[in-house]
N, C-alpha and C positions, 0 to 999 in steps of 0.2 A: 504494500500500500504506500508505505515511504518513497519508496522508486519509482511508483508512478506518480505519484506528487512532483516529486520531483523533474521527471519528465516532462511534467503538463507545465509546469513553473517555464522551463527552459521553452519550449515550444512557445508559450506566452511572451515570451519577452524577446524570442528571435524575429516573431512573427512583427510583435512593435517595433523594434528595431527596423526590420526590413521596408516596414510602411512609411516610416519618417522619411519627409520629402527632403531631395538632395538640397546639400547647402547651397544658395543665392551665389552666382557668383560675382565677386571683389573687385574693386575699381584700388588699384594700389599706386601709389607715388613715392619715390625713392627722388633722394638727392642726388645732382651730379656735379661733379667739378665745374663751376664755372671761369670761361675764359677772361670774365671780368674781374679786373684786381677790386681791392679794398678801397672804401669811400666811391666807388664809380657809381650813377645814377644813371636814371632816364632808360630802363631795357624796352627794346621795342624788338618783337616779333614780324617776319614776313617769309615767304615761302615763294619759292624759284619756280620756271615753268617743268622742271624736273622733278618739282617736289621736295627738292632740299630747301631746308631751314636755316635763315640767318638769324643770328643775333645780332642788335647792335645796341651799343652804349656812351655815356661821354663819361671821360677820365677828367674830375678837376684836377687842375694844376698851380702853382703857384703864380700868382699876381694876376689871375684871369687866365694865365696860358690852357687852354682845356683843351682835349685832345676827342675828336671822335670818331669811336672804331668800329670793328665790326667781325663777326666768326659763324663758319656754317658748320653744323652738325653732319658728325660721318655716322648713319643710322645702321651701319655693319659695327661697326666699333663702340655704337653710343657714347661717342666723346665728341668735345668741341677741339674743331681745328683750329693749329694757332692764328690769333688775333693780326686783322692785318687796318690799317690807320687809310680812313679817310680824308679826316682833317683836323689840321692843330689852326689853335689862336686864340688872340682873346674875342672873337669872333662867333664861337666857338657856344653858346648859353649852357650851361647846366641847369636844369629844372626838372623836379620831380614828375612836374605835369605834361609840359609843353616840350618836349620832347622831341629830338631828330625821326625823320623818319625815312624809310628804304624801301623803295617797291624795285623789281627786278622784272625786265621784259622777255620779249616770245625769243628773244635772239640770244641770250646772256649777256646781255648788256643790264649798267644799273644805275639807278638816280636815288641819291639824297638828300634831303631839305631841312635844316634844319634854322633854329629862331638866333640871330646875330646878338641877341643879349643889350639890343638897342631899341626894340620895337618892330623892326624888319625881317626878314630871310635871306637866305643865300640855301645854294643850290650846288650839286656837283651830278659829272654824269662820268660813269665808266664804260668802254667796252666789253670790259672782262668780270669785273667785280674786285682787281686786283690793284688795275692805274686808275687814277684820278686826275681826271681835268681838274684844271682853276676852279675854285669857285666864283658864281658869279650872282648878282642881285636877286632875287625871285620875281618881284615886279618894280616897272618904274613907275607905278599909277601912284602908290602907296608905302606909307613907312611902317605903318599900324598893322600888321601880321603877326598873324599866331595862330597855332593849334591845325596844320595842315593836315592833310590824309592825299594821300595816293593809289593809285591803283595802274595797272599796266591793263590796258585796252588789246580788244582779239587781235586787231589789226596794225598791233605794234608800239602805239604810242601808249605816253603814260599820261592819267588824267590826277591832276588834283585841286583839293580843296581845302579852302582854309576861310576861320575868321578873321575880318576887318575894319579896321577902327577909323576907315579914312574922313567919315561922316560924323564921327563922337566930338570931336571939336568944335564941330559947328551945331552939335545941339543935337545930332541925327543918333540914330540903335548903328549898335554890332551889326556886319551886315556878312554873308555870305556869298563868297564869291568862288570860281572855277577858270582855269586854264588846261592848256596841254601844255606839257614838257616841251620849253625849248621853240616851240610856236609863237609866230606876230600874231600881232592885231591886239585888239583890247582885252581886259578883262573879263571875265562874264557873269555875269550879274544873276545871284541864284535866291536870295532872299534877302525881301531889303530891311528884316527885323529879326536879329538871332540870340540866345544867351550867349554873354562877352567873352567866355571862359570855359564851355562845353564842346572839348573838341569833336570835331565830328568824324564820321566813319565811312567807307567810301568801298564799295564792291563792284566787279564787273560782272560782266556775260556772255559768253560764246557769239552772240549776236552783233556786237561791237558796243552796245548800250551799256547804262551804268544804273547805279543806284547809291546815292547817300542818303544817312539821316542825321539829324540833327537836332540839337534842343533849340525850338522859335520861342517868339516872346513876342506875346499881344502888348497893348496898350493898358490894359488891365494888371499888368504881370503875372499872367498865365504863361507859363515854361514848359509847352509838353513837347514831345517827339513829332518830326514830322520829317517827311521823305520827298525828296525829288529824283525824277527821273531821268538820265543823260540819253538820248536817242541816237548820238555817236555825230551828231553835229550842231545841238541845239538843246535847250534845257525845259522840261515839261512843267507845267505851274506845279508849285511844293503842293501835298497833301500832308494831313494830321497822320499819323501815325496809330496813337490808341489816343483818345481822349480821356484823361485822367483829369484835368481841370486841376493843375498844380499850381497853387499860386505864391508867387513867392518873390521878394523884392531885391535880395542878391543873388548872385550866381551862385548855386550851388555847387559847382567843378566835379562834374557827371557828367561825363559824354555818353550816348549810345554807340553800341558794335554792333557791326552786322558782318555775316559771311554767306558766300553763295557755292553753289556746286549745280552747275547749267542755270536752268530757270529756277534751284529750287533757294529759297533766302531763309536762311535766321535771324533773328535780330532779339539785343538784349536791352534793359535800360533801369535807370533808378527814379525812382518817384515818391515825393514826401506828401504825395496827395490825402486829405482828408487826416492829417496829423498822422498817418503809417508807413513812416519809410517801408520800403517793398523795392526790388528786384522781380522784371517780369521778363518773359520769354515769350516770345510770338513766331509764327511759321506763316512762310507761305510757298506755296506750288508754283505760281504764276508770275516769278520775277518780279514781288512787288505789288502787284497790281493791286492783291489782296490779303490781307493776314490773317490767321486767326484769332479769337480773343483771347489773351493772355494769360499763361500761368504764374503761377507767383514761384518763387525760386527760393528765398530765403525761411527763415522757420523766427527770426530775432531781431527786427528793424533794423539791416544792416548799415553800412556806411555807401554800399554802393560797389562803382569803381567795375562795373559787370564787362567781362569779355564772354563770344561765343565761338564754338565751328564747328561745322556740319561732317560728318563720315557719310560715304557714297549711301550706303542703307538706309540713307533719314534719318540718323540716330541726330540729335544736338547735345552736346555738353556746353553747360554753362556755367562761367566761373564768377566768386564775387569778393571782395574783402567784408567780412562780418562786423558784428557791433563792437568784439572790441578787439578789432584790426587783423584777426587770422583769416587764414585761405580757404575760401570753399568752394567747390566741383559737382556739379548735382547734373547726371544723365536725364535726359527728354528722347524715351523710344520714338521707332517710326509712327506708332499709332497716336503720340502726341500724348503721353503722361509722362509724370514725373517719378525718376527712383528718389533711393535717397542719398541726401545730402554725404559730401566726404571729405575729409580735410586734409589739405594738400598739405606737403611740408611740416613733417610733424614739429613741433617748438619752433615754427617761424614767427611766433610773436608778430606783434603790431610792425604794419607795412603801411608804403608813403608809396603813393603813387596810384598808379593805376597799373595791378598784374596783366600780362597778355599769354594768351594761347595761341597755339598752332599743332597744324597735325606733322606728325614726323614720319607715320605711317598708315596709310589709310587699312582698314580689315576690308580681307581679302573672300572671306567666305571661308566655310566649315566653319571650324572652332578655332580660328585665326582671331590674334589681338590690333584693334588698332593701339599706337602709339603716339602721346601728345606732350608738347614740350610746353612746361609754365617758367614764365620771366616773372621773377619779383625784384622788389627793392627793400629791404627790411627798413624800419623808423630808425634803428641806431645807423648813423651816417657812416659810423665805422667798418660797417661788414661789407658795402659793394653788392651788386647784382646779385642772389642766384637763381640756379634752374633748376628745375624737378621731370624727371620722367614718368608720365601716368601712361600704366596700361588700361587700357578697355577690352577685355576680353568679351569682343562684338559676339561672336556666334553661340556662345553659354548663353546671353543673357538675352536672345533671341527662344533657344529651347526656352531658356526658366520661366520665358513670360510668356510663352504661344503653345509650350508643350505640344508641338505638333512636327518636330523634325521637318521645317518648312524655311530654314533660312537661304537664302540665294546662292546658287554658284558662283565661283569667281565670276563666269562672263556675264552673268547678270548684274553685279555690280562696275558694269565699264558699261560708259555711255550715258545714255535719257533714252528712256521709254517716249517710245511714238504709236499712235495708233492711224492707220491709215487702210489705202485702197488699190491692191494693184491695179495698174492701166493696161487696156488690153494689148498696146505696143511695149513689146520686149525689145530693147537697142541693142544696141554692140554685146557682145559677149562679154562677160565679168560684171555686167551693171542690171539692175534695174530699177523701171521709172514705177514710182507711185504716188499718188494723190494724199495727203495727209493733214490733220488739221494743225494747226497754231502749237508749236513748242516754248511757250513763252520764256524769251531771255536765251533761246537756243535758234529757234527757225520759226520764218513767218509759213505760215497756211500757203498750199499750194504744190504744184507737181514738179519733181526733181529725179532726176537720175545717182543714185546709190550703189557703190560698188559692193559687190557680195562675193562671198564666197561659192564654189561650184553644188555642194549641196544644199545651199540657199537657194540658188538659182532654180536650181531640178525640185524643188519642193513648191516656188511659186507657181500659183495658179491666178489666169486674168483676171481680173473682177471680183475677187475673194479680198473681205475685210484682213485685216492681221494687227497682229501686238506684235511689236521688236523692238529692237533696240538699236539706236544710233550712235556712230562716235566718230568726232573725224582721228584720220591717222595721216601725217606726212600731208597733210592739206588735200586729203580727200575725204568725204563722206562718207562712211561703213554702213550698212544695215545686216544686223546679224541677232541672232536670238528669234527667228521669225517663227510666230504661231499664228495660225489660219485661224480665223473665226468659225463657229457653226455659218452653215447654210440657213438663213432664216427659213419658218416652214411657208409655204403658199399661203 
């Protein structure tokens, strides 16, 4: 009787055991050597058309001398390569906020801009990312610059934007303006009423189009977020962003982030509306056009300071500085909820500035991890830069939350999904034409020839709808991943 007691015990409790559902899996972040020395400020993140990661930073130096550098991430090695110098002088700003910035274009070619520590900018461009031209004025409209953003355009050139004070002397608002790199002609006039001190954020598109946002400011001082759209030669009237109806009579120094991958955008921001600091996160499919209503990010009225970016699967991570000044990381699945919250850098204590993210390695499908590099700047001035590597172990937490062994193949994650119509003329061999609707922030609506593979080919049928997927490679357009649609019935 004891032996079977005892058996039934063990059966009991193998059986619980075996039901407990597997563990949730972890988002971790480990510290790594950063190439930035001691006392350095100002880390800013951007990402090459290869997908490599720069750092860059300025080096105070003595009597003003300030040096600003910059180091790309070797993602075989996970180390920063050594630091190579853009520019010294007393020219040169160090600030926690307002900070140099780096976009890198389609060619490897690279531009920096950063604030002359007078009011104005200056600018450099490289071929390689290695030499450095002169630096030269940013505009001659104006001396009142600040808080730029950049972005490298499909077709080559680099767009950016920044606030301006050239109107606050005579009585006028912050105003927002845009250029292209290195281009004549005038200014361009994007909003003629901004917050003075909220820099703003600045995304492209496969399409050649853009997207920033920005904190506006009514006459009332309402501060919320609002977005203008770049059409690749011309600037579309701002729209609100989310109305929060924040009202507030100084600059709060909260910029909004935004990151895209084709048409699809994320976007973060800070809001002290209705006396609740809050951190939200919003999505959209449509380049823009349209958002979702926003989730809240934070769990503790944080300070702000939010970055975001998107992994090919929809996933968004989105980072913030909390209430009292630590790191936080909180995943937004593709179905658009929130996990939980994770704190980067364990003992990074109170930070100055505004943390940046970037991806270092997109996930790839299966149970492959993406990789993501965070810049900080800790509040003691004496520690300098660093950076932390966060895994995302994409395809775990795809099972943990869908439990349907349904996460993408690798080739499903390359490209945009298109929905379209073969046409019943087949052209040349290797290609074919189909009729498909609007890719917003990727391809306008309309009929185009796609080159394909030969068993692509041999599986299209004329006039049958299909789901695939697009990507250019080497400056051509791909259609691959091609599924027929049912035959509607009569």
């Amino acid at each position: 009787m004891r032996r079977c007691l005892a058996w039934c015990l063990a059966l009991l409790l193998a059986t619980a055991w075996a039901a407990e559902p597997a563990p949730k899996p972890v988002i971790t972040a480990v510290e790594i050597n950063s190439p930035a020395p001691a006392r350095s400020i100002g880390a800013a993140l951007t990402t090459g058309n290869d997908g490599t990661v720069w750092l860059s930073w300025v080096e105070p130096g003595r009597n003003g001398l300030n040096t600003l550098r910059c180091s790309t991430f070797d993602s075989s090695t996970r180390k920063w390569r050594p630091a190579r110098t853009i520019a010294t002088g007393t020219d040169v700003a160090a600030n926690a906020m307002d900070f140099p910035q780096l976009a890198l274009d389609a060619h490897g070619g690279a531009v920096a801009i950063w604030s002359d520590g007078r009011g104005g900018a200056l600018y450099s461009e490289s071929p390689d990312g290695v030499q450095w031209n002169d630096r030269l004025p940013w505009t001659g409209e104006s001396a009142q610059v600040e808080m730029c953003s950049l972005a490298p355009l499909a077709d080559g050139r680099v767009l950016a934007v920044w606030l301006d004070g050239r109107e606050v002397a005579k009585g006028g608002a912050t105003r927002l303006y845009a250029r292209i790199v290195g281009a004549t002609g005038p200014d361009v006039l994007v909003d003629t009423s901004v917050c003075d001190c909220c820099p703003p954020a600045l995304t492209a598109f496969p399409d050649g189009s853009a997207l920033v946002a920005y904190r506006g400011r009514t006459a009332g001082e309402i501060r919320d977020i609002r977005v203008a759209r770049f059409g690749g030669r011309s600037w579309d009237e701002p729209q609100p962003l989310s109305r929060d109806d924040w009202t507030i009579k100084g600059c709060p120094v909260n910029g909004p982030r935004l990151t895209s991958d084709g048409g699809r955008v994320a976007v973060t921001w800070f809001t002290g509306a209705d006396q609740d600091p809050r951190v939200l996160a919003s999505y959209s499919s449509e380049a823009g056009q349209r958002f979702l209503a926003p989730l809240r990010m934070d769990d503790d009225k944080p300070a702000g300071q939010p970055d975001t970016q998107l992994l090919r699967d929809g996933t968004m991570l989105v980072s913030w500085v909390g209430a009292n000044g630590d790191f936080w990381l909180r995943r937004i699945s593709p179905s658009f909820s929130a996990g939980a919250a994770v704190q980067i850098g364990s003992g990074a204590g109170r930070l100055q500035g505004s943390p940046r993210l970037a991806v270092a390695r997109q996930y790839t499908g299966g149970n492959s991890a993406a990789l993501l590099i965070a810049a900080y700047t800790p509040a003691d001035a004496n520690i300098g830069v660093r950076t932390v590597l966060i895994t995302v172990p994409e395809g775990d937490f795809l099972v943990a939350e869908n439990d349907c062994g349904c996460a993408p193949t690798p080739e499903q994650l390359l490209g945009f999904g298109l929905r379209g119509t073969i046409t019943d003329s087949l052209p040349s061999p290797g290609t074919l034409r189909v009729r498909h609707q609007e890719l917003p922030g990727v391809l306008a609506a309309g009929t185009r020839e796609f080159k394909v593979a030969p068993e692509v080919l041999a599986a299209a049928q004329p006039g049958r709808q299909f789901l695939g997927r697009v990507q250019r490679r080497d400056g051509e357009w791909w259609l691959f991943d091609l599924r027929l649609l049912a035959i509607p019935s009569p």
